[in-house]
C-alpha positions in Angstrom: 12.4 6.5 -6.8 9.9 9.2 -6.8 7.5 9.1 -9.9 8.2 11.9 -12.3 5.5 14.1 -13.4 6.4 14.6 -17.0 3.2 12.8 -18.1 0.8 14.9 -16.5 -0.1 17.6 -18.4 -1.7 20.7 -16.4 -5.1 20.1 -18.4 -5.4 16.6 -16.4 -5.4 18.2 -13.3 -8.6 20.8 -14.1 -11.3 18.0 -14.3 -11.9 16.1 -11.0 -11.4 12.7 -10.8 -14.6 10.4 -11.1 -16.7 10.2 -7.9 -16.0 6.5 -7.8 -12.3 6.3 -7.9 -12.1 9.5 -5.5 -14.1 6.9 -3.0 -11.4 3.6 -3.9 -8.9 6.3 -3.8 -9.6 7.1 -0.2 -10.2 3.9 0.8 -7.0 3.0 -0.1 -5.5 5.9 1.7 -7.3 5.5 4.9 -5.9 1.7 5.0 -2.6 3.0 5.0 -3.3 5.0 8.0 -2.1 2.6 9.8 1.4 1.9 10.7 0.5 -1.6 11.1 -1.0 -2.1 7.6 1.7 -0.3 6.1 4.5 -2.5 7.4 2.3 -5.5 6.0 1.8 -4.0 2.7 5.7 -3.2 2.6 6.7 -6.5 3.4 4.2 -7.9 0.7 5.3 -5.7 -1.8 8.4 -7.9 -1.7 6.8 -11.3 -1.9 4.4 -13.6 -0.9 3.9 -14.2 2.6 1.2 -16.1 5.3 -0.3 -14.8 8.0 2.0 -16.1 10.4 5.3 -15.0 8.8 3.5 -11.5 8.5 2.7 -12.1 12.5 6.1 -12.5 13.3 7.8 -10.0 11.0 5.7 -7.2 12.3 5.3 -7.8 15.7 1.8 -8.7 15.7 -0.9 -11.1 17.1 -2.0 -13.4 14.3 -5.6 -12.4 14.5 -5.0 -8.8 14.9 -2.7 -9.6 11.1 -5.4 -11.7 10.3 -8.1 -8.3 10.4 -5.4 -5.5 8.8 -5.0 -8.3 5.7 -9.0 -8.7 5.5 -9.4 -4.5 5.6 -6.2 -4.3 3.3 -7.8 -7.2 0.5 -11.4 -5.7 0.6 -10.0 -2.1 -0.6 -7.9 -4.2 -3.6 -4.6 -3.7 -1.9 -3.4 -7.0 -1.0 -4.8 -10.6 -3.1 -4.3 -13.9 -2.2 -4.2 -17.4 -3.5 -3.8 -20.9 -2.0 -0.6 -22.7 -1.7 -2.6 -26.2 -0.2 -4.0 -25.2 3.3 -1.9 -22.1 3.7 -3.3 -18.6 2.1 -0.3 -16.4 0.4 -0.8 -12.6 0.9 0.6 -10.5 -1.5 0.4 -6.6 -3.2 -1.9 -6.4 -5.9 0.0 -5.3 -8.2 2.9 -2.4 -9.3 0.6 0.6 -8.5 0.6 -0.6 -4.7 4.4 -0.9 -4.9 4.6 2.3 -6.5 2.1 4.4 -3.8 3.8 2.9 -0.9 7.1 3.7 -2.4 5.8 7.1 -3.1 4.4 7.4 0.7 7.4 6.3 1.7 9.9 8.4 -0.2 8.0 11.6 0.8 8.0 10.7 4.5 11.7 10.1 4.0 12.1 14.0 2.4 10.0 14.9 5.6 12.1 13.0 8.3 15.7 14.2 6.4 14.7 17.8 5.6 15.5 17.1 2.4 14.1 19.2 -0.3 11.7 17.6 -2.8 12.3 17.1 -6.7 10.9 19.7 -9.0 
């Protein structure tokens, strides 16, 4: 599951990023600081889901869900769309999927001792 880094080439990683996406960027990390958030954002990376199915999958008061989904939409890592009077929650897309896989997959070699991939 871990993303291979064939494509990279060494030059790439001389030139800082853009000021902008380093800001977005850590944004986007600083949402996932929370263990909360990122048992939403795993659960949406699976499918659609409303705030009171995320309420009771996580453990959470739906208000409390409620604020981690507004913080979590404003950096661009959750959208939504209307299904009638319900809102659906979902990831944004397969870069979400694949940095929480990646977070995930590297905690995971952390937790097991297990050696990373070269």
């Amino acid at each position: 599951m871990y993303a291979r880094d064939d494509s990279a080439t060494a030059e790439q990683w001389q030139q800082l990023p853009a000021e902008d996406h380093v800001d977005v960027a850590t944004a986007s990390f600083r949402m996932l600081a929370d263990p909360t958030r990122v048992r939403l954002l795993w659960l949406l990376c699976g499918a659609e889901r409303d705030v009171t199915d995320l309420a009771a999958a996580v453990g959470a008061a739906r208000p409390a869900v409620s604020q981690h989904l507004a913080k979590l939409r404003m950096t661009g890592l959750v959208s939504t769309r209307r299904d009638g009077r319900r809102v659906l929650y979902r990831a944004r897309g397969g870069h979400v999927r694949r940095l929480l896989a990646e977070a995930m997959e590297a905690a995971a070699h952390v937790v097991t001792g297990a050696p990373d991939h070269a």
